[in-house]
Residue, then its C-alpha position, 0 to 999 in steps of 0.5 A: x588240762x592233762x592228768x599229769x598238769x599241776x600248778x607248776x605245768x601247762x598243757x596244750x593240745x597241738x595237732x593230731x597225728x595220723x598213723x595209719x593202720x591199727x595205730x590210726x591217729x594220736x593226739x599229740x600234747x605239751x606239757x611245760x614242765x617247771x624244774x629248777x634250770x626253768x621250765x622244759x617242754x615235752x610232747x607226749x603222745x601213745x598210750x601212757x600205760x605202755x612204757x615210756x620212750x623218752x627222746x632228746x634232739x641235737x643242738x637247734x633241733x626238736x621232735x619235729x626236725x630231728x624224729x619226725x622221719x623216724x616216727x612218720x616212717x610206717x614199720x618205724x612207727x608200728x614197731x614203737x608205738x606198740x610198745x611205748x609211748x613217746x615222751x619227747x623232751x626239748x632243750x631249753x627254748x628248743x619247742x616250737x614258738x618257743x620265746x628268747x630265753x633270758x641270756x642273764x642267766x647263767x647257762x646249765x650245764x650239760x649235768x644240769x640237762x641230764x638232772x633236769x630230765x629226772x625232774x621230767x621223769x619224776x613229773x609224769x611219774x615215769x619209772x625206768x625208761x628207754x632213751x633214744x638221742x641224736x649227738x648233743x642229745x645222746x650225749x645228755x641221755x648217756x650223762x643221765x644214764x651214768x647218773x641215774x642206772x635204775x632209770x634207764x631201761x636202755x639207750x638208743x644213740x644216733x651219732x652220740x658224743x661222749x668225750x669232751x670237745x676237742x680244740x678242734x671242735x671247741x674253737x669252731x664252736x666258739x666261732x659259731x657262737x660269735x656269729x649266734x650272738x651278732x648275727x642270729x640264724x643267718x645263712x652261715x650259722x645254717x649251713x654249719x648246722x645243715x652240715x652237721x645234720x646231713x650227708x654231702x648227698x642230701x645237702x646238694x650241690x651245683x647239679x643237684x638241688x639239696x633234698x626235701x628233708x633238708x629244705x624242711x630242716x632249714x626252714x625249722x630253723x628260721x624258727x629257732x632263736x638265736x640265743x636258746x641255740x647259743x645257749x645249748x651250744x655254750x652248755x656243749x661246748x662245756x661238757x665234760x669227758x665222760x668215756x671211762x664212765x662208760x665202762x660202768x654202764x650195764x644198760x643196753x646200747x645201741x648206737x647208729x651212726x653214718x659213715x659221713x657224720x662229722x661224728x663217726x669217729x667218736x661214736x667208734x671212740x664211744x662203741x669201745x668204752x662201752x661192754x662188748x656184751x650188752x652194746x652193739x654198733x650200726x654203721x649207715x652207709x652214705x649217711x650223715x650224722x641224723x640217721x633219723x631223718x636221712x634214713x630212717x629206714x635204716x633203723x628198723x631191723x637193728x631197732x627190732x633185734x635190740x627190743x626183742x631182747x626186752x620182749x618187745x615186738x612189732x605187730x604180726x599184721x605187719x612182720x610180712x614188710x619187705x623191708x624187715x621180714x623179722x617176726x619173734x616166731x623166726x628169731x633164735x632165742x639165742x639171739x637175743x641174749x646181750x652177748x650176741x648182740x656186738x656179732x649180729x649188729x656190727x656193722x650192718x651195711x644199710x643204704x642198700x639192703x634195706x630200701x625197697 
């Protein structure tokens, strides 16, 4: 059992993960946390006395097919694991090996899943946090942030949602929902998914075969049960508008988004609710919707500027990377203030400044 497991949790050693350099390995663990909408897994791995990164995957994802390529992404996960530990929270039923949940009860609400994480918070004994969501999860962490301002730290955001569905969206969403419920995963259902997940370049095609990390996507797929993805996606297909809400929010926030995400549109929407002072927008290029996964590598330099701003850092051993030569010796103090942060990261062009 871990420190944290009480009568009303488990808690289970999974795999070992290796990291490479100072980091070397982490035992990753899962507690299943009991809360009043059931209970909710969460893999926990790094230091617990370091502050608490907090993540949360889109629809039919988890930590291993939605963080995965962001975390195994060396100067990615120097830069986190130095200053966090990682506390990834699954939708109901989304973990690994996860049972059908019962389709008899009633299905949360999207403010269901933001309370619920509270509950997860509180569990662990976790104070304010740093978020970071993909789509349908950074629209559950922006609703608890909205909810809760002393708990959030600040918001990382991939591809986010904040209005309500569209007809449009709505009316698609209900047809996949039919083939859920009659069908399952079947091929259709994950190629929507896959659709919505990654850019056409990755995806494939007739000439081209579609890419490694798609094939590992779709088989994590076969994984899930059918009615736990419906659930979440009737619980998406209910959310409320939140945009104007948006204006209240304080926190910091920086939001990725790819210039093929099915969600760009909205992450712009989004981007232009929030303070111009204290939030920043990162558009990748030949990207889809899971940045995270696509090109991590995108991610390094926008994610060192923003927790700069907390005093966060990457280690100095590692500050040479060709890939992003920021250090806080060669960072402008000015930089750094939350009024400088819409002109220094929007938009960053990444698909080819970046890569090595």
């Amino acid at each position: 059992m871990g420190e944290f497991c009480g009568s009303d949790s488990v808690s289970v050693d999974m795999e070992t993960i290796y990291l490479g350099g100072k980091y070397g390995k982490f035992r990753l663990q899962e507690y299943h946390v009991q809360t009043g909408c059931g209970p909710v897994s969460v893999i926990v791995y790094g230091d617990r006395d370091k502050p608490a990164l907090v993540t949360y995957p889109d629809l039919a994802l988890n930590h291993m097919s939605c963080f995965q390529g962001l975390f195994f992404f060396p100067e990615v996960a120097s830069l986190l694991l130095h200053n966090f530990c990682i506390y990834h929270i699954s939708p109901p039923g989304h973990e690994l090996g996860a049972a059908a949940l019962c389709p008899d009860k009633p299905v949360p609400s999207a403010e269901d899943l933001a309370d619920q994480i509270l509950e997860v918070l509180n569990f662990f004994g976790l104070g304010a946090v740093m978020c970071m969501g993909v789509t349908a999860g950074a629209y559950i962490l922006t609703l608890f942030a909205l909810k809760y301002k002393d708990r959030v730290l600040g918001l990382i955001l991939v591809s986010p949602l904040c209005k309500g569905p569209s007809w449009t969206e709505w009316l698609y969403n209900k047809v996949l929902s039919n083939l859920l419920y009659f069908y399952g995963i079947c091929g259709l259902v994950k190629e929507c998914l896959l659709k919505r997940y990654f850019s056409k370049e990755v995806r494939g095609n007739a000439e081209l075969p579609e890419s490694d990390i798609v094939q590992a996507c779709r088989r994590l797929l076969d994984e899930r049960q059918s009615i736990n993805v419906l659930r979440f996606l009737e619980t998406m297909n209910g959310r409320p508008d939140i945009s104007e809400g948006l204006k209240k929010l304080k926190c910091r926030t920086l939001i990725f988004v790819g210039d093929e995400s099915s969600f760009h549109a909205e992450a712009l929407h989004m981007i232009s609710k929030l303070d111009k002072r204290c939030s920043a927008l990162v558009e990748v290029q030949a990207c889809g919707s899971m940045v995270t996964e696509e090109q991590p590598h995108a991610m390094l330099i926008p994610l060192e500027y923003f927790l700069m701003g907390y005093g966060f850092y990457r280690p100095s051993q590692l500050s040479g990377s060709p890939r992003s030569p920021l250090s806080p010796s060669c960072i402008s103090p000015e930089l750094l203030s939350p009024e400088s942060m819409g002109l220094k990261l929007k938009p960053i062009k990444t698909r080819i400044s970046l890569q090595s």
